[in-house]
C-alpha positions in Angstrom: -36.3 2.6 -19.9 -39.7 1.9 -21.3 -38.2 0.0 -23.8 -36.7 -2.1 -21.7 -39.8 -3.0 -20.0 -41.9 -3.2 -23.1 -39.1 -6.1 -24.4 -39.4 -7.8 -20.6 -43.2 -7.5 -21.3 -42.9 -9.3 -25.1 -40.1 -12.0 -23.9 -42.1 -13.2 -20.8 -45.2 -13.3 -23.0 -46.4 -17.2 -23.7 -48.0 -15.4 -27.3 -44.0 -13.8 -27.6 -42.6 -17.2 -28.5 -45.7 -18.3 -31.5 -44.9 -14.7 -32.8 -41.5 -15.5 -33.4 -42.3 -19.1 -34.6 -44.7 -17.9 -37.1 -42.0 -15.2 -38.2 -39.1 -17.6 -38.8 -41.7 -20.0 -40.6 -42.1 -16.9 -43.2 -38.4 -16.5 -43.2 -37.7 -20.2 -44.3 -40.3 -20.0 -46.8 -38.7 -17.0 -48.6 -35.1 -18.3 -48.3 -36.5 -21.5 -49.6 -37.9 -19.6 -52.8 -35.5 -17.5 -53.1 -32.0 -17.7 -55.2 -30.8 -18.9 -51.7 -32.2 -22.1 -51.4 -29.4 -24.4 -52.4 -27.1 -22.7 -50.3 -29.3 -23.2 -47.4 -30.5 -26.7 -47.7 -26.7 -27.2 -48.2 -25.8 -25.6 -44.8 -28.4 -28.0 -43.4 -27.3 -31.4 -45.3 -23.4 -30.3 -44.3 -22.4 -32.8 -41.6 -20.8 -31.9 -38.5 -19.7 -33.7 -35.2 -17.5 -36.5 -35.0 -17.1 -40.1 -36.1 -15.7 -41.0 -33.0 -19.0 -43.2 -31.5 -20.7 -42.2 -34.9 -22.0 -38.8 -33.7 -21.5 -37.5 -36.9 -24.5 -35.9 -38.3 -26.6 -33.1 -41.1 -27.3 -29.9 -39.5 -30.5 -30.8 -39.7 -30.5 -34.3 -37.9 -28.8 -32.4 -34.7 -31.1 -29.9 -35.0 -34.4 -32.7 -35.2 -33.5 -35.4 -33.0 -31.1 -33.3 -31.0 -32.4 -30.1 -30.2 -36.3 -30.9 -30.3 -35.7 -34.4 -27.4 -34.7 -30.9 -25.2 -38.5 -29.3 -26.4 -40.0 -32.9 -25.8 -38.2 -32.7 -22.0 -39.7 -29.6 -21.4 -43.2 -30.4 -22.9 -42.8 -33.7 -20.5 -42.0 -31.9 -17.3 -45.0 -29.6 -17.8 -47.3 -33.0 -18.2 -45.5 -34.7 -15.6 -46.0 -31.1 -13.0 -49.8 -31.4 -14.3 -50.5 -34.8 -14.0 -49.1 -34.6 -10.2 -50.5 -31.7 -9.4 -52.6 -29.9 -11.9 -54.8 -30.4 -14.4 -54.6 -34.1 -14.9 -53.9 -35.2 -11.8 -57.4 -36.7 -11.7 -58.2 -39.7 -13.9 -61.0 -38.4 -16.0 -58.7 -35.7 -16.7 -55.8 -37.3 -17.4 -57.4 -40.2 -19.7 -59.3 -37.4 -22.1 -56.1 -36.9 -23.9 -55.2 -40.4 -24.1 -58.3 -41.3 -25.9 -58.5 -38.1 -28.3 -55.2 -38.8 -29.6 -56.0 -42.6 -30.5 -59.3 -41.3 -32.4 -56.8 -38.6 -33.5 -54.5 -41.1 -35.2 -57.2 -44.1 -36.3 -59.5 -41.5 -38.1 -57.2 -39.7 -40.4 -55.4 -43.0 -41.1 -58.8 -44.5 -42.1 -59.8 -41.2 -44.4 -56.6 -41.3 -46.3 -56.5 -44.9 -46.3 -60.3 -44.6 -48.1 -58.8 -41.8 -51.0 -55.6 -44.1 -51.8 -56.1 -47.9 -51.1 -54.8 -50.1 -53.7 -53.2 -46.9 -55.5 -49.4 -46.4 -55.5 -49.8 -43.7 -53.1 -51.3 -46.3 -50.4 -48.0 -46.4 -48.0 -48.6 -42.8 -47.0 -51.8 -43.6 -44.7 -49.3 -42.5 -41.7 -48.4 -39.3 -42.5 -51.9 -37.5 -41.4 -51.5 -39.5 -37.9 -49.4 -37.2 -36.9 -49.8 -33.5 -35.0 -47.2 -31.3 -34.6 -46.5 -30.0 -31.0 -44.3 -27.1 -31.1 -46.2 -25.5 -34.3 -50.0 -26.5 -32.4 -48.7 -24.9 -29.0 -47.3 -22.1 -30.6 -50.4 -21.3 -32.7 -52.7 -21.9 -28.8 -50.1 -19.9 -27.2 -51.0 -16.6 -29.9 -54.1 -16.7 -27.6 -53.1 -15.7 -24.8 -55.2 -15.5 -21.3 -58.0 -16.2 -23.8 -58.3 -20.1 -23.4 -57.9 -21.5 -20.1 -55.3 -23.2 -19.1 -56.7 -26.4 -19.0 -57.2 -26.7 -22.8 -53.4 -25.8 -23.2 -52.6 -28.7 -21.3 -55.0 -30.7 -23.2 -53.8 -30.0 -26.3 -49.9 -30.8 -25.2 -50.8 -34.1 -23.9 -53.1 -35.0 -26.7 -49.9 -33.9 -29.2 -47.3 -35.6 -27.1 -49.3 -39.0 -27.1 -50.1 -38.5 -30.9 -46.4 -38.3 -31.2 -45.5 -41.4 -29.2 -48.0 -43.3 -31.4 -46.7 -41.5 -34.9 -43.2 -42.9 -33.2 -44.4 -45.9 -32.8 -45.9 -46.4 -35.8 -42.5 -45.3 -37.8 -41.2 -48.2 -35.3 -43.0 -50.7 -36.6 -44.5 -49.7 -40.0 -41.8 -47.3 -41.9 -38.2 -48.3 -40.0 -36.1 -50.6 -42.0 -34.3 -52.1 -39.0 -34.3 -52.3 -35.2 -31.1 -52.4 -33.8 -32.1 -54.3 -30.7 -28.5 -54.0 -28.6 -28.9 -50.2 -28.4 -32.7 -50.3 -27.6 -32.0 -52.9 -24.8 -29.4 -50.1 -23.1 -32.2 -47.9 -23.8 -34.5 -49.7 -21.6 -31.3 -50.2 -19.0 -30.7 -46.4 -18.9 -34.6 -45.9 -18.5 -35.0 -47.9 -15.6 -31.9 -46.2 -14.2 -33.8 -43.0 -14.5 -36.3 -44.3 -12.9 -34.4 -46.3 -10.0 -32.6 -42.9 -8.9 -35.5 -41.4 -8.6 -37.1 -44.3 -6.5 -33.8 -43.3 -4.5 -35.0 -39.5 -3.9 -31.5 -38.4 -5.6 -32.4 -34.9 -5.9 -29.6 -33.7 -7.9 -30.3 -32.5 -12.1 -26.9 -33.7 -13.1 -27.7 -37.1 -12.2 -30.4 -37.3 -14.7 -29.2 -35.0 -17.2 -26.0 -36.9 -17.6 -28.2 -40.5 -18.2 -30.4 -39.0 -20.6 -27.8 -37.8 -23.0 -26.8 -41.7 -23.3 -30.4 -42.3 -23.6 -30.9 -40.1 -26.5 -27.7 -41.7 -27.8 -28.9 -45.5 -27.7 -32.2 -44.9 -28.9 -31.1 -43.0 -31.7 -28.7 -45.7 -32.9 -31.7 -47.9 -32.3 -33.8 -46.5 -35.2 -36.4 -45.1 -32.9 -37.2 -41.0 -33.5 -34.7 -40.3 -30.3 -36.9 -37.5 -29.3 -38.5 -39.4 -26.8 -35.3 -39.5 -24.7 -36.8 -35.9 -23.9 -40.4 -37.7 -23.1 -38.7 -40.3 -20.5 -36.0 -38.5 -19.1 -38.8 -35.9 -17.7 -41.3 -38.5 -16.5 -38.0 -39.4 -14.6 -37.2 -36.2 -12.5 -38.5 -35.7 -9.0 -41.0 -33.4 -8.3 -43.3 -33.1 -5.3 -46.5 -31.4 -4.5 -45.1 -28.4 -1.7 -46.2 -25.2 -2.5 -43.3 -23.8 -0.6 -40.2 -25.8 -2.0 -39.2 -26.1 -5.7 -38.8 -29.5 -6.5 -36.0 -30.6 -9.0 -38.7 -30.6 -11.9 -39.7 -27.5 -11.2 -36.0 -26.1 -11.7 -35.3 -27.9 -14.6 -38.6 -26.8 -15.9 -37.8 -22.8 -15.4 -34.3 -22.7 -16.6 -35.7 -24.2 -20.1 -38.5 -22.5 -20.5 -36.5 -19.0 -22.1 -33.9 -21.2 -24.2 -36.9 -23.5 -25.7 -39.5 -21.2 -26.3 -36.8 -18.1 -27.7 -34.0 -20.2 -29.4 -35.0 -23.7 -30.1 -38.2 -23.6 -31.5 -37.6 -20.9 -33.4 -34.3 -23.0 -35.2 -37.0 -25.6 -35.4 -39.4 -23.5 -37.3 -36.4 -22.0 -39.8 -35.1 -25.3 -40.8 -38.1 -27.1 -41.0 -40.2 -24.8 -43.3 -38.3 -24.6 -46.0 -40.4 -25.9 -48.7 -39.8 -24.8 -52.4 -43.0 -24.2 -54.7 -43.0 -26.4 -58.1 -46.2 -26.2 -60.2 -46.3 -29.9 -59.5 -47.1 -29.5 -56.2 -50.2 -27.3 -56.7 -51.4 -30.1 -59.3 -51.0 -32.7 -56.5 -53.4 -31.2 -53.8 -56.1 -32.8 -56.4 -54.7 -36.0 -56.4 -56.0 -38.8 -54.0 -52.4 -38.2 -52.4 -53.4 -34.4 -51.6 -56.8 -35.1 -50.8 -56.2 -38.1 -48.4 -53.4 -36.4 -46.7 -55.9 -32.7 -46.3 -59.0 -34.5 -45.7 -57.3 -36.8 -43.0 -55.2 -33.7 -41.1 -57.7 -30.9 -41.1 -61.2 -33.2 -40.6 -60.2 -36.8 -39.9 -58.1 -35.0 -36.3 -61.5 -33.0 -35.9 -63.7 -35.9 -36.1 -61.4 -38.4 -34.5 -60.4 -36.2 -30.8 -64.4 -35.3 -30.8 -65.8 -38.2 -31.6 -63.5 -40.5 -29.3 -63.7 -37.8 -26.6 -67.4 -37.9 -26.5 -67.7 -41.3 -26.3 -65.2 -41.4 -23.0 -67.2 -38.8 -21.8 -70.8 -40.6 -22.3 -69.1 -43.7 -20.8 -68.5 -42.0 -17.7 -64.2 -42.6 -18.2 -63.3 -39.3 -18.8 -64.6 -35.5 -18.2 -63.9 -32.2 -20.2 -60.8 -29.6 -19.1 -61.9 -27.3 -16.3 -63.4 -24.3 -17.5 -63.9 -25.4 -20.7 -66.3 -26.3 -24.0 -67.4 -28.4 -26.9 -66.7 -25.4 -28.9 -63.2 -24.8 -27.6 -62.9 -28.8 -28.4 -63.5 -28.2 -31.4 -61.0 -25.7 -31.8 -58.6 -28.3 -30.4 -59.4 -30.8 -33.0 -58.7 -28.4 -35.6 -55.2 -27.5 -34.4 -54.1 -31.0 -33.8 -54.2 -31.2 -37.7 -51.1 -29.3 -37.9 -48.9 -32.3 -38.9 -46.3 -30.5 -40.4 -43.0 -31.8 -39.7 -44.0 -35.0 -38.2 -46.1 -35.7 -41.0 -43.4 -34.5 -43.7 -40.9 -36.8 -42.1 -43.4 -39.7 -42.5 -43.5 -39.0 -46.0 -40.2 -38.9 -46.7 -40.4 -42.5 -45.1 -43.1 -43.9 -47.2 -41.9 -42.5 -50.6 -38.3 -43.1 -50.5 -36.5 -41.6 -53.6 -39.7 -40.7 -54.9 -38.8 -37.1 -55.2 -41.8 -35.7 -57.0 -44.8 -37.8 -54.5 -42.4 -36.6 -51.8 -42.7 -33.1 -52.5 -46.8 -32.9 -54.0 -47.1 -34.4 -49.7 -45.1 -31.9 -48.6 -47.2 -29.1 -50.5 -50.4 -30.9 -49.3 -49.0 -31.0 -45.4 -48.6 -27.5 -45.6 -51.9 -26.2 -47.1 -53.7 -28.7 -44.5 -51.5 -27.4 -41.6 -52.1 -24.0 -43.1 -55.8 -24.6 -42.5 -56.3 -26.6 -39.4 -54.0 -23.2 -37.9 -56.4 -20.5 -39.2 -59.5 -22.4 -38.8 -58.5 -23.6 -35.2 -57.3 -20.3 -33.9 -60.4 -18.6 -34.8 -62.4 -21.4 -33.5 -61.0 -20.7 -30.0 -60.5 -16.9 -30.6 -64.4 -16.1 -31.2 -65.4 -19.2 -28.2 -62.9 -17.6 -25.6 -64.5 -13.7 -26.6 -68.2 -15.6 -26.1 -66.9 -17.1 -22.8 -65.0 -14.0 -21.5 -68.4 -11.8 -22.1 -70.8 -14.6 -20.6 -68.6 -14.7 -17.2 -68.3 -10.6 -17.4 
């Protein structure tokens, strides 16, 4: 019996779910060094689907675009719930994140652009634009009660922004075509969304149903279809009642188990596996490595802080309830977790370039690596200050 309840205890924990994250990361990594890597990273370039309406796709692929635009809805219903009526539902609130993430984007950009203009690494300046939101939140979420919940929400707006812009940005910059037909029904579908909620139609299906075709079109457009997930929640009705559960609210707690317990922790398993060369360790000494370190772990500090304070001095934005400069700081640190967002960019800017692809790779992890440790204990020993100040 009591190890029934001690299980209940650890799976409706929010620190449960970065536990298991950080354990599958481990896992990949050893598989991925291990005499089973080919196998694996076979199992995950094995295609599987169907060609009829070219849904035929890696393991991988469904498991990126597919499974994560289902993380992106529920990161977007919990902005969406906020932004109505929470945290951000004022507009100093609400613009902090906006304007962190743009210094959180320009900065690093500049810093790598600085290490590797005019060499041949100079096509990379997007890759340390880019945070990554399920390994940032699950790192934040280790912490428990510690850190208000304000700086949570901070910290998933400011990633899911930074990730519309590093989507935007592989748009425009590292996309070799834009099929226009499918992003024009992507727009249709969106506004569809959006016109049945103008209509107060209450029922999930009607949305859910939408948004697959959603993720479909903007998939075949050459956009990162993950923000299907981003739309489709900004679409669902929600109201402000304390007494009835709005549609938003559903959808929100029947995803929260089979995101946090299941998909992220596929996310984290697939993603990870990164196999050492000596290479690699060469390359963090290269303006590639150095660029890509330097622009994650202090261009993201600098740029959220610096931008921050400036919409704070001009009076357009304030700081999350409850919290500090010293717990911003903390932020700015975990937002250099560019991981898999970061990796995919460099995949995009070196293609075919196996050996530049994997020296970024290395130098993505070690600055992730970094901006994780350094951030958590950032917050860690400013939550412990906090927590004895209000005792």
């Amino acid at each position: 019996m009591n190890l029934t309840k001690y299980f209940k205890k650890f799976f409706s924990s929010s620190q449960a779910s970065g536990i298991i994250l950080i354990f599958c990361v481990l896992i990949s990594l050893l598989i991925a060094n291990s005499s089973l890597a080919e196998s694996f990273q076979a199992f995950l370039d094995q295609e599987t689907g169907t060609d009829i309406f070219h849904l035929k796709y890696s393991v991988s692929i469904w498991i990126n675009d597919g499974l994560m635009a289902v993380f992106f809805l529920l990161v977007g219903l919990e902005i969406k719930r906020e932004m109505i009526e929470g945290e951000l539902s004022s507009f100093k609130n609400a613009s902090l994140p906006i304007f962190a993430a743009i210094g959180g984007m320009v900065v690093p950009a500049v810093i790598y652009t600085i290490f590797n203009s005019g060499t041949m690494y100079g096509n990379g300046w997007g890759i340390p634009m880019a945070t990554d939101i399920a390994f940032s939140l699950a790192i934040i979420s280790l912490l428990g009660k510690k850190i208000p919940n304000s700086i949570k929400i901070f910290l998933a707006a400011l990633a899911i922004v930074d990730d519309l812009g590093a989507i935007l940005v592989i748009a425009i910059f590292y996309t070799d075509q834009i099929h226009w037909m499918y992003l024009l029904l992507s727009f249709g579908i969106t506004a569809l969304l959006f016109l049945l909620n103008f209509l107060k139609v209450t029922k999930i299906i009607f949305y859910v149903i939408p948004g697959l075709f959603l993720w479909y079109f903007l998939h075949h457009s050459g956009i990162h279809a993950t923000i299907a997930g981003v739309l489709l929640a900004f679409s669902i009705p929600t109201n402000i009642s304390d007494t009835e559960i709005s549609p938003l609210e559903k959808l929100e707690h029947q995803l929260h188990f089979p995101v946090s317990f299941l998909i992220m922790p596929i996310f984290a398993l697939t993603n990870t596996n990164i196999t050492f060369t000596n290479e690699m360790v060469s390359g963090l000494t290269s303006t590639l490595g150095l660029g890509i370190i330097c622009g994650l772990v202090l261009g993201k500090l600098l740029g959220i802080n610096l931008f921050s304070l400036l919409a704070i001095k001009l009076k357009l934005s304030s700081l999350p309830q409850n919290s500090s400069w010293k717990q911003m700081l903390g932020v700015g640190f975990l937002a250099g977790i560019g991981f898999t967002m970061s990796i995919f960019i460099a995949l995009l800017s070196f293609k075919n370039e196996i050996e530049i692809q994997n020296e970024a790779k290395f130098a993505i992890l070690i600055a992730s690596f970094l901006a994780a440790v350094i951030g958590y204990f950032i917050l860690n020993l400013s939550s412990k200050k906090s927590f004895s100040e209000e005792e």
